[in-house]
C-alpha positions in Angstrom: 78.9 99.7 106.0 82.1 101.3 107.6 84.1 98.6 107.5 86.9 97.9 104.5 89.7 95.8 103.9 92.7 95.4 105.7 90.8 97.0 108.4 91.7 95.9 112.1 88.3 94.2 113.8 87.5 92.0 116.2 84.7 89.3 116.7 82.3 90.0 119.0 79.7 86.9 118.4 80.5 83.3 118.0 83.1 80.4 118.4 85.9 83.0 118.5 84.4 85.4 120.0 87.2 88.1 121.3 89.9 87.7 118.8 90.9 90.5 116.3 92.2 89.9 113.1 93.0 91.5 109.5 89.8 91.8 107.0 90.9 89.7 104.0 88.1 89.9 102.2 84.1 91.0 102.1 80.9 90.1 100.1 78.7 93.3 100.2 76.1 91.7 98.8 76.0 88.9 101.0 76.6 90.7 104.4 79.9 88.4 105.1 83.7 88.9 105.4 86.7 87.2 105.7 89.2 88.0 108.6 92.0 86.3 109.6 93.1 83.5 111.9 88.8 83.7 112.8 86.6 81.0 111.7 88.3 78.3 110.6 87.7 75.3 109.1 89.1 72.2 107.7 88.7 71.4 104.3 90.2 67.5 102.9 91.7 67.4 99.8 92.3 64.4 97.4 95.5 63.4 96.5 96.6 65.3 93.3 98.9 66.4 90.8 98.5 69.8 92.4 98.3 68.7 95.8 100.1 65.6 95.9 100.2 65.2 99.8 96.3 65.4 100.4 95.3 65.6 104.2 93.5 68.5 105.4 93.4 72.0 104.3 92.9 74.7 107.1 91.0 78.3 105.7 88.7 80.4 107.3 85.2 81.1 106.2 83.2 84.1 105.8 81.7 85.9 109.2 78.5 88.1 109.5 79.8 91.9 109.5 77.2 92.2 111.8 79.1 89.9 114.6 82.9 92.2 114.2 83.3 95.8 115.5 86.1 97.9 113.8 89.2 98.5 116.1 90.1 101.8 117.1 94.1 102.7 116.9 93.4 104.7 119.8 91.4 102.8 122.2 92.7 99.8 121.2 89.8 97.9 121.5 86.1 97.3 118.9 84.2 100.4 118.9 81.1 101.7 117.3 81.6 104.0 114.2 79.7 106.9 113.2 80.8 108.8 109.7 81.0 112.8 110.1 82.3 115.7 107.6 85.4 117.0 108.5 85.6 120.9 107.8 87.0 120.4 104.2 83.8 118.4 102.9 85.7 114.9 103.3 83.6 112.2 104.9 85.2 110.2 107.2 84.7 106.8 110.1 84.9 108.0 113.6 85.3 105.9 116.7 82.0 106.4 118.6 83.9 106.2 122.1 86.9 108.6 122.1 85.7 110.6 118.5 89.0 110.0 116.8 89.3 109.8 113.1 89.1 106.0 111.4 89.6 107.1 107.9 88.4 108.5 105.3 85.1 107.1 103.5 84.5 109.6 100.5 86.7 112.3 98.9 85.9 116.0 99.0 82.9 118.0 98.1 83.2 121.7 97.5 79.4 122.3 98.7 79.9 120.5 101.6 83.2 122.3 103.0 82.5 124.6 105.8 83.7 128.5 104.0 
């Protein structure tokens, strides 16, 4: 899974299909994440001490990863990713269309670095 948070993405299945947004959160185990100003919903509250206005509450709700493709800064648009080792062993997100780096995904290995 090559996407993290605070990463850039953008919907590519669904009511908002098209919009990018901000990750805000993601469920690994459950295959879903949070991103935002994308599939919202409205939520009423009861009157209450803590919200003493009531009404309704607008959130978002949690989207398949599968249905958002990670923004490249570059191309400026939701890519494909591939990961790759960089010549000093660090493993890193590339963007599938113009090969730019993403990121990186895990730290250096000594083994793996090219000599």
């Amino acid at each position: 899974m090559h996407i993290k948070t605070d990463d850039t993405v953008q919907v590519i299945a669904g009511n908002d299909r098209g919009k990018q947004g901000r990750v805000l959160s993601i469920d690994r185990s459950a295959g879903k994440l949070v991103v935002e100003g994308c599939n919202r919903v409205y939520k009423h509250v009861r009157r209450s001490q803590k919200n003493p206005q009531g009404g309704r509450l607008s959130k978002e709700m949690p989207l398949q990863i599968s249905n958002v493709l990670l923004v490249c800064g570059r191309c400026g648009v939701g890519v494909r990713t591939g990961a790759r080792l960089t010549s000093d062993g660090i493993k890193e997100r590339f963007c599938r269309k113009c090969s730019s780096g993403l990121g990186q995904i895990a730290p250096a290995k000594e083994k793996q670095a090219a000599k």
